[in-house]
Structure formats: C-alpha cells, structure tokens
C-alpha positions in Angstrom: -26.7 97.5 -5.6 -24.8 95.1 -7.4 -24.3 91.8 -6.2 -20.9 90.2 -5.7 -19.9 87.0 -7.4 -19.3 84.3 -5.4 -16.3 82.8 -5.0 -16.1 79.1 -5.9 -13.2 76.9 -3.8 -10.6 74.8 -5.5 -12.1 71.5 -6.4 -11.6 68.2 -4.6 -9.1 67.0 -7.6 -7.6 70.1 -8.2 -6.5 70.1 -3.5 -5.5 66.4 -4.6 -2.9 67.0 -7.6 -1.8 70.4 -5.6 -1.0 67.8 -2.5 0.5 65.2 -4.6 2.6 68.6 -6.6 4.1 69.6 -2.9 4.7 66.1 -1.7 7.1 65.7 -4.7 8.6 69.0 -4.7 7.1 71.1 -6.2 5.2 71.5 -9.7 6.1 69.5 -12.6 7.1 65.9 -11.0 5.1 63.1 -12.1 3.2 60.8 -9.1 4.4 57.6 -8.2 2.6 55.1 -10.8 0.1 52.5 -9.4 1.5 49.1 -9.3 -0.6 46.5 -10.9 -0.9 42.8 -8.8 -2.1 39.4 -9.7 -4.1 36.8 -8.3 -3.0 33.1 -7.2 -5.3 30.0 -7.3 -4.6 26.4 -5.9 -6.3 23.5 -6.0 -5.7 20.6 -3.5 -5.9 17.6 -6.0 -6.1 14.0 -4.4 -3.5 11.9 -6.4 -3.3 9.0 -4.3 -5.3 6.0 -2.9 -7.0 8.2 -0.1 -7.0 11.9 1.2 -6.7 14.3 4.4 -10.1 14.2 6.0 -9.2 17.6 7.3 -7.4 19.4 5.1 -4.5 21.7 5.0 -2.8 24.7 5.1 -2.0 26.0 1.8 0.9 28.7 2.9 1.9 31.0 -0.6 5.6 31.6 -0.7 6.6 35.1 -2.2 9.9 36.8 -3.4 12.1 38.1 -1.1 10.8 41.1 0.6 7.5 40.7 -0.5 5.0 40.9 2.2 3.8 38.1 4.2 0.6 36.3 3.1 -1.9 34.3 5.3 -1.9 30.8 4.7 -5.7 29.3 3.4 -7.1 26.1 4.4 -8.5 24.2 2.3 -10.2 20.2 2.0 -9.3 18.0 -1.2 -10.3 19.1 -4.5 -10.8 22.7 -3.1 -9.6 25.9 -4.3 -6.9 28.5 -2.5 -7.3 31.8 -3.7 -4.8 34.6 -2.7 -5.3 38.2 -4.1 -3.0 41.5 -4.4 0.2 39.9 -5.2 3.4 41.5 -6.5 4.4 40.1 -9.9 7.5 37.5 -9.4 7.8 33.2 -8.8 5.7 32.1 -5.7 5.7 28.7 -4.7 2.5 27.0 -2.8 3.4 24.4 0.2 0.5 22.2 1.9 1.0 22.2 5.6 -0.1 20.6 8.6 -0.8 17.2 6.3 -2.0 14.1 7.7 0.5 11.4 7.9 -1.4 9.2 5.7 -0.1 11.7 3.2 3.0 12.6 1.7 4.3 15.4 3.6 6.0 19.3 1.7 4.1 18.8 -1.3 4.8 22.4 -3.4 3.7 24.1 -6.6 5.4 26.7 -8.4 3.6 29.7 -9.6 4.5 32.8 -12.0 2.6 35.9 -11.0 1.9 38.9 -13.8 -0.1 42.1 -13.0 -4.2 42.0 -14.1 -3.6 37.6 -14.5 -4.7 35.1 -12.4 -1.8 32.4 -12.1 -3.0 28.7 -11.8 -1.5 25.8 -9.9 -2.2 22.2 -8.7 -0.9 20.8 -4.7 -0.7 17.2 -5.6 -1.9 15.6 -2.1 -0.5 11.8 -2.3 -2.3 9.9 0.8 -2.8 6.2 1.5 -6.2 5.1 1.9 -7.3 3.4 5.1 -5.5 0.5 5.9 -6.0 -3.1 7.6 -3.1 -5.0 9.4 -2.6 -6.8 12.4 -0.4 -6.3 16.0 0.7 -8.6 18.0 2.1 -7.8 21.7 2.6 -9.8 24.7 1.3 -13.0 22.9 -1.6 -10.8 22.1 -3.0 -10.4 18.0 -5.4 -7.7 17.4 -7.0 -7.1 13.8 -7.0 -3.6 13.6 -8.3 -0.9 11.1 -6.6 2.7 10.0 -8.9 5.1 8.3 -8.2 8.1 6.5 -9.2 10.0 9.3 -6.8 8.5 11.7 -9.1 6.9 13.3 -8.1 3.3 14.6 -10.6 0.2 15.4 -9.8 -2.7 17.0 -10.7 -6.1 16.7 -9.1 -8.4 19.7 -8.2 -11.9 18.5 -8.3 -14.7 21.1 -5.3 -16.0 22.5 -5.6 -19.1 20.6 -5.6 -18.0 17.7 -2.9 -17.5 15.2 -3.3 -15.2 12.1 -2.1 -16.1 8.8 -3.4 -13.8 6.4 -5.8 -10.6 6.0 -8.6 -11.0 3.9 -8.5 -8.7 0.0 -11.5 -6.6 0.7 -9.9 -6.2 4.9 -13.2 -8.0 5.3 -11.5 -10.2 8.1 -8.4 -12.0 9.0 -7.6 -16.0 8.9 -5.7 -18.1 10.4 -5.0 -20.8 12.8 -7.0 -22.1 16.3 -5.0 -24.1 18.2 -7.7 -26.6 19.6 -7.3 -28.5 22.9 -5.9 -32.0 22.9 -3.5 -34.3 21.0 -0.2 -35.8 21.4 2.6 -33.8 21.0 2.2 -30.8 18.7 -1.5 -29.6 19.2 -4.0 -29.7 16.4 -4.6 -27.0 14.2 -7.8 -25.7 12.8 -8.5 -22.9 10.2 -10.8 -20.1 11.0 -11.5 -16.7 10.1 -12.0 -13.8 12.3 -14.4 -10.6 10.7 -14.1 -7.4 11.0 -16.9 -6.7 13.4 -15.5 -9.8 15.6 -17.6 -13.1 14.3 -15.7 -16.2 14.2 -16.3 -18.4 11.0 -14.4 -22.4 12.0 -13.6 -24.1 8.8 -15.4 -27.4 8.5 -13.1 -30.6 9.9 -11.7 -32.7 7.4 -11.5 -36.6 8.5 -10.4 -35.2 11.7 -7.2 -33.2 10.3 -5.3 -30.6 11.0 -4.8 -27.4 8.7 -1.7 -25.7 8.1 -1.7 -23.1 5.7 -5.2 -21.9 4.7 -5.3 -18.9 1.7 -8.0 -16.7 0.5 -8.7 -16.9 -2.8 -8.0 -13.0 -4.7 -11.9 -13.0 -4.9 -12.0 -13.5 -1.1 -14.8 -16.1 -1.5 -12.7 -19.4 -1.2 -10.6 -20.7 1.2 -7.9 -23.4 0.1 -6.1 -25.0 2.7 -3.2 -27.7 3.4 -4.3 -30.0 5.9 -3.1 -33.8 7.1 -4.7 -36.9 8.6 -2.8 -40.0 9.9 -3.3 -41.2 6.1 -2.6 -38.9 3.7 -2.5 -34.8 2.9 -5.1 -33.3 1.4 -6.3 -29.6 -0.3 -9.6 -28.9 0.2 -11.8 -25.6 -0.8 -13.7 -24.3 1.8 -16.9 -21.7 1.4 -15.3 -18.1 3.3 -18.3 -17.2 4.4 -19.8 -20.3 6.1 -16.9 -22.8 6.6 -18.1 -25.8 4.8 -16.1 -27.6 2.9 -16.5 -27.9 -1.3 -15.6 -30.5 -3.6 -13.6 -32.0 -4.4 -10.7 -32.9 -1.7 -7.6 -33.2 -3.5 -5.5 -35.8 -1.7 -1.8 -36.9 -2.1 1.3 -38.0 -0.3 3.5 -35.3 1.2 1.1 -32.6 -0.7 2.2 -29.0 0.4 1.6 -24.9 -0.1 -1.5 -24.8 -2.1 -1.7 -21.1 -3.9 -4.4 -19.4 -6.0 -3.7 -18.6 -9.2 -5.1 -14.5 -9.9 -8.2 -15.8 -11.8 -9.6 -17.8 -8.5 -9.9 -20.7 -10.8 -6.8 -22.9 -10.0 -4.4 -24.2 -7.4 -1.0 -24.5 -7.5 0.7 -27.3 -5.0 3.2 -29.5 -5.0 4.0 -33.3 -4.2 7.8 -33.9 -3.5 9.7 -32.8 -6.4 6.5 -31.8 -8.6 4.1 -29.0 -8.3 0.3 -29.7 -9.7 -2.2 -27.6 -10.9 -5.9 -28.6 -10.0 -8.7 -27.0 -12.4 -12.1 -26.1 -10.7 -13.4 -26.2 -13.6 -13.0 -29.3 -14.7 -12.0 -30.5 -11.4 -9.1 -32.2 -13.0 -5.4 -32.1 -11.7 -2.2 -32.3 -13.3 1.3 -31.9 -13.4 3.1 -28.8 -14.4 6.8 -29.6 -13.6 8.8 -32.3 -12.8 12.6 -31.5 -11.6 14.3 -34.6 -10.3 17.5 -33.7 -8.5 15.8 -30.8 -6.9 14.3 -30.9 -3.1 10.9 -30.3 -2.3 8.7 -27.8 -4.7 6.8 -25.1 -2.5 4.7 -23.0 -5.2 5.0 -19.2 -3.9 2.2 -17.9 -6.0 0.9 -17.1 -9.6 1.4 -14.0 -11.6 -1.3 -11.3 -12.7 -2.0 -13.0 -16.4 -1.9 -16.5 -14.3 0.8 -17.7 -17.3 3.8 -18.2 -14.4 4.3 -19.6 -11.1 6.9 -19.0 -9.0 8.1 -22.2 -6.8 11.1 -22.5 -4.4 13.2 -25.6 -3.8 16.7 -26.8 -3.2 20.0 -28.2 -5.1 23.5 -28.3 -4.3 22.3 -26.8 -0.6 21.4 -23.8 -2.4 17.8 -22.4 -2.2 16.5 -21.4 -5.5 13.7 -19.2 -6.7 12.3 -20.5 -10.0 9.9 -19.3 -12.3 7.6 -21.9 -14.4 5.3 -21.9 -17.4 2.5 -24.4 -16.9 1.4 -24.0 -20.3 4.3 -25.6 -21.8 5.9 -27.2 -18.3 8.6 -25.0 -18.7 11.3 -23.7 -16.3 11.7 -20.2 -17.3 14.7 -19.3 -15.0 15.8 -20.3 -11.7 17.4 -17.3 -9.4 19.6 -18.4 -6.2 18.6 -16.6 -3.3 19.8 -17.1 -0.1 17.0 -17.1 2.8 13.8 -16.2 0.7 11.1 -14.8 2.8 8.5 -13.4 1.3 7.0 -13.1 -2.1 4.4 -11.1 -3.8 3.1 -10.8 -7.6 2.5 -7.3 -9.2 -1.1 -7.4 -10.0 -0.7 -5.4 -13.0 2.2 -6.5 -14.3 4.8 -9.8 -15.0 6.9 -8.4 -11.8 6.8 -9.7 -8.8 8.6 -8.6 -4.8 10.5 -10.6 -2.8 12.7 -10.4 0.8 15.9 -12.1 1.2 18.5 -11.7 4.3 21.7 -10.0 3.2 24.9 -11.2 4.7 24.5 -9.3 7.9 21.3 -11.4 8.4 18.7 -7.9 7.5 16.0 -8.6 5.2 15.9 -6.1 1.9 13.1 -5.5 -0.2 14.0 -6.3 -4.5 11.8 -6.4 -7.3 12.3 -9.0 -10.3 10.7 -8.3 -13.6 10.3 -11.5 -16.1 10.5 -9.7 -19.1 13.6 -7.7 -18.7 15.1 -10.8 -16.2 16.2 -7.5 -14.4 16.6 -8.1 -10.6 16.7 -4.5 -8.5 16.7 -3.6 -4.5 14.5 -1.0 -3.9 14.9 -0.2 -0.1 18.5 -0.5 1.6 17.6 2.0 4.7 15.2 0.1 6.4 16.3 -2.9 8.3 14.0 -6.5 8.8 11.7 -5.7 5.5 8.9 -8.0 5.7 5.5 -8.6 4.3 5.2 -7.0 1.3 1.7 -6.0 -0.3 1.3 -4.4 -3.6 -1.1 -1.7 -4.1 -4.0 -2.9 -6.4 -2.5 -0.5 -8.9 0.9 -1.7 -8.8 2.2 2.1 -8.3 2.6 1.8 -4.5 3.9 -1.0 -1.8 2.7 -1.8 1.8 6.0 -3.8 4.0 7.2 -3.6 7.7 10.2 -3.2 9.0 12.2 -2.6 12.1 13.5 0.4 14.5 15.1 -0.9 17.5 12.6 -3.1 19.2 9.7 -1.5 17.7 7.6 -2.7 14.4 7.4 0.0 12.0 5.1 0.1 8.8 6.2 1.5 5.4 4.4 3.0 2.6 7.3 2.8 -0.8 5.9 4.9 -3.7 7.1 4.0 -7.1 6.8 7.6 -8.7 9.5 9.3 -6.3 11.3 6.2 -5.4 11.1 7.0 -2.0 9.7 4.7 1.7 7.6 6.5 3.9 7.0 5.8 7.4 3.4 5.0 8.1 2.9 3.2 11.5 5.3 2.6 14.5 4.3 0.1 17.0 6.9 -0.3 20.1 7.4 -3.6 21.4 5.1 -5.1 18.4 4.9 -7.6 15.9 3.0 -6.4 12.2 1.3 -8.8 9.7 1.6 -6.4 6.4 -1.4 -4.4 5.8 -4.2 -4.3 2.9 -5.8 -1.4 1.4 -8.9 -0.1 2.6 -10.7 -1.4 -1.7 -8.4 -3.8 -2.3 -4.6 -4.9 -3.0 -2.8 -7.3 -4.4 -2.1 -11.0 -3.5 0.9 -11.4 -0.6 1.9 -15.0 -0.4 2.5 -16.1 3.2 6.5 -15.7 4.8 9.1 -18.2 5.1 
C-alpha cells in the first residue's frame, strides 16, 4: 500500500505576506515601510550659585501632531532620556522649578531616525540666602536655603541691625543700652547665627555709631564718640575686645574697609584719611576745601579708589578718589544717594538714588568707561544692594504696596527676578549662602 505524502501547511511568513497582500488590495502592493525614530537626552546642568533640591519635570515638546510624551523628573546634573521619537525640532522645558531658580528654562533639540540628539536645561538658582525682617518693631535674622527651608533667629527688641556678616555668620549692629540724657547710648554687638550675643568692648565709656565687618569677617571697625573726642577703633569679631590702636580725631566719621582688610578709610571735616594696619600709621588722602563734610562710601575690588560723598553749591556729589596719588578722579551729582556697593570683581560699582517722583532706582557706574547706566526702572523703593561674589548677579529690595519684596537681577539676561515677599515688612539686603560682596551701609 502506498503511503500518501503529507501535506505541509503554508508557513508562518508565507500567512503573514498573504495577510499584508489582502490588506493592501491584492497582490503586488508594497507594505507600508517601518518608520525609523530617535532618541532625546537632557541633562539638568546647575549654572547658578545654588540648585533645586528636588528637581524637576523635564516635559519634551514635539511637532505638531506628534504624540504626547511623559514628562521625566530628574535632580541636578541628571540625565532625561526619552525614546521612540518621530524625527522633527523638539524643545525640552524644566517644570515645576523651585523659586530659587529661574523659572521656563528650554532647550532646543533636532531629532533624526537611528541618532540620539543631545541637549543641556540650564537650571539658574540662587544659593541659600541670609537677610533680615523687621515687623512690628520686631528684627529677625533669618536664613533661606536651597531647599526652601527658612530658620529664624529672633533679635531682641533693643537691638538695631546694621549689617549681615560676609560668610552669613551673624548680623551686627546697635544695642540701645539703658540710661543717658537725651538720646540713649549706643553700643555695638553682634548677633550669631545660632543666637549668641558677642558686646563689643566699651571704649572710655562711648557710644558706637556705625560698626562694619571687615570683607574677611574677622574685624570690626567702628565710629564711636566720648564727651572728648571721636575715635575708630578695631574690635576682635569673635570676642569683642578691642585692638590697637584707637584712632582718634575731631569730628572723625564713616570708617570703611578697604577689600584687602588692611586699611580704613574715614574722614575728618573736609578730608578723608587712610589708617594702615600695617604700619599703624595714618594719613591723608584728599583734601577739598569748599566742599562739606567727606563720608567715604567704600573702596573698590583692587583697593586703588574710594568713593566719598560730600556737598557744594547745595548739591550732593559722589566722587571718586585715588589715594595713591591724592587724586579726585571724577565727581558725579546725584541727588539723594542711598546706597553704594563695589563690584568685587571689577572697577564698577552700584548705587540708589531717588528719581524725581521720590522712587529709588538701581544704576551701575563703571570707572573705566565713566559710563553711568540704570539697570531696573520697574521696581519701585530699590534698596540695599549686594553683589554676588562673582559680580554676575545682584541681591536689592524693593517695594509692592505695603509689602517688602526681595529681588534677584541677573546680568546675563538683564532681567530682576522676584525672590522674597514679606507683607507689612522691612528687609536689610541679603548675603549669599559662601559669600558676596561688600554693601556699604544706606543713607
């Protein structure tokens, strides 16, 4: 008997070109061809002083019609990677960004089949931040971390803050002690950061008026008066006790530190001295009869100018001296100086001034260029300027309604942030969380 052949079924390739063959028609029609995709991949790259603690939401934006994608988080310095994607232009956004950052921050990307396409989501944040508030006849010294987190240091009700510290370290200023005729005396202290209350040492029974950290933080100069005479004496930050020598004058005012730590700037009258630590010897760098009473504002980075305010004709001016030739560089009229502040990088310094309509507004002056320009005209009451220690960023308050608002202004886009809002408040300009520049006190 013969046996019959058996019959073998269509293979499993063979049912699959025969299904593709009738879903096109028939025979003869060529398949739909495969369309190839790419892959995306951004990094979160930390540009500025500090960074978002918790990340963000990278959220990949395709061509129209292209499907939706699902947005990534990622923390700083991390890596977003989104696969399958038709070829076109995407553009990466970082969402739900802390507001120590700079907020819609976007990369554009170009996506080609079998490529991975490679982009960085520039994060700019602001480091943690020290400042204080003051509400109610209340201060507090307070601390803003990268994380949003605050900490609070109360400040007694006696005591009247002058300046933060460069490391943040603590806050000085003024104790009004009990007693006296008339005015009450004044004495310099200095309030840390975890509370502790450092009294400066009590000069022949004195009062202090303006005391200033030195850039270094480790030195405490300060303006004081007797029933005698005026006097600037040094004073050890950490302890209180006073260093010599005491530099003493009639009608002495505003000693200021020059960058290096080494020198003071004050001024007698219509003169403004320079004492030496280092050779503990003083002298004169300018004398300008017919002009009212010097106040030195401060020194620049390279400690080759100081800048100096005083009066003629019943016009303020600022002007800008050379001690090593006892020169005056320029003189600027400014109506109602406030504050001032040096670049630390650079021969440029900051300064507030009211307008007409009585607002303050934020200009920069460089020296070398004599080039005077406003950089902020939407913000109303600028005060308290602070440079970053790079130069590249600023620190000032300003006003909304009743409420103290801080500002972040950022050199590269030309553009003032809000930071902080504080209703019903008063804001001594913050420092850096590692450092900033030297602020000189208001006027």
């Amino acid at each position: 008997m013969s046996r019959a052949k058996r019959r073998r079924g269509p293979t499993i390739a063979a049912v699959g070109l025969s299904m593709v063959s009738a879903a096109c028609g028939g025979s003869g029609v060529t398949p739909p061809a495969i369309v190839e995709t790419g892959t995306v991949e951004v990094r979160l790259r930390a540009v500025g002083t500090g960074a978002d603690p918790d990340g963000v939401d990278v959220v990949l934006l395709g061509p129209p019609g292209s499907p939706a994608i699902s947005p990534q988080r990622v923390g700083m310095n991390e890596t977003a990677r989104f696969t399958g994607l038709l070829p076109g232009a995407y553009e990466a956004v970082a969402t739900d960004v802390s507001s120590l950052c700079a907020p819609n921050s976007t990369v554009a990307v170009t996506v080609s089949p079998n490529t991975t396409a490679r982009g960085d989501l520039d994060l700019d944040c602001v480091g943690g931040f020290y400042f204080v508030v003051g509400r109610d006849q209340r201060f507090t010294f307070e601390f803003l971390g990268s994380d949003g987190v605050r900490h609070t240091v109360p400040l007694t009700n006696r005591f009247i803050p002058v300046d933060i510290a460069p490391d943040g370290s603590g806050v000085i200023g003024l104790e009004v002690l009990p007693g006296g005729a008339g005015y009450p005396p004044l004495r310099g202290a200095v309030v840390a950061s975890d509370g502790t209350i450092t009294r400066l040492e009590v000069v022949d029974g004195a009062s202090n008026f303006n005391p200033v950290w030195s850039p270094q933080g480790d030195v405490i100069a300060d303006w004081g008066a007797d029933p005698v005479t005026d006097w600037v004496a040094m004073f050890d930050a950490e302890t209180g006790a006073a260093l010599a020598p005491l530099v003493t004058r009639q009608n002495l005012r505003t000693p200021q530190w020059s960058r290096s730590g080494r020198k003071v700037a004050f001024s007698v009258l219509d003169t403004v001295f320079v004492f030496d630590r280092d050779t503990d010897a003083t002298s004169p760098v300018l004398v300008q009869p017919g002009w009212g009473i010097m106040d030195p504002l401060g020194w620049s980075a390279d400690d080759q100018y100081i800048l100096a305010r005083s009066w003629k004709d019943n016009v303020l001016h600022l002007l800008l001296l050379r001690p090593a030739d006892q020169a005056l560089v320029t003189s600027l009229p400014i109506d109602n100086l406030t504050d001032v502040a040096w670049d630390p990088t650079s021969s440029r310094f900051l300064m507030t001034a009211r307008n007409e309509f009585g607002q303050r507004r934020l200009q920069v002056f460089d020296v070398g260029s004599e080039r005077l320009s406003t950089l902020v005209t939407n913000v109303d009451d600028v005060q308290g300027p602070n440079w970053a220690a790079d130069g590249q960023a600023i620190l000032f308050s300003g006003s909304r309604g009743p409420d103290r608002v801080l500002y972040l202004y950022a050199f590269a886009d030309s553009t003032a942030r809000l930071l902080l809002e504080e209703p019903g408040s008063w804001l001594l300009s913050a420092r850096w969380q590692g450092g900033s520049g030297p602020r000189y006190r208001s006027y």
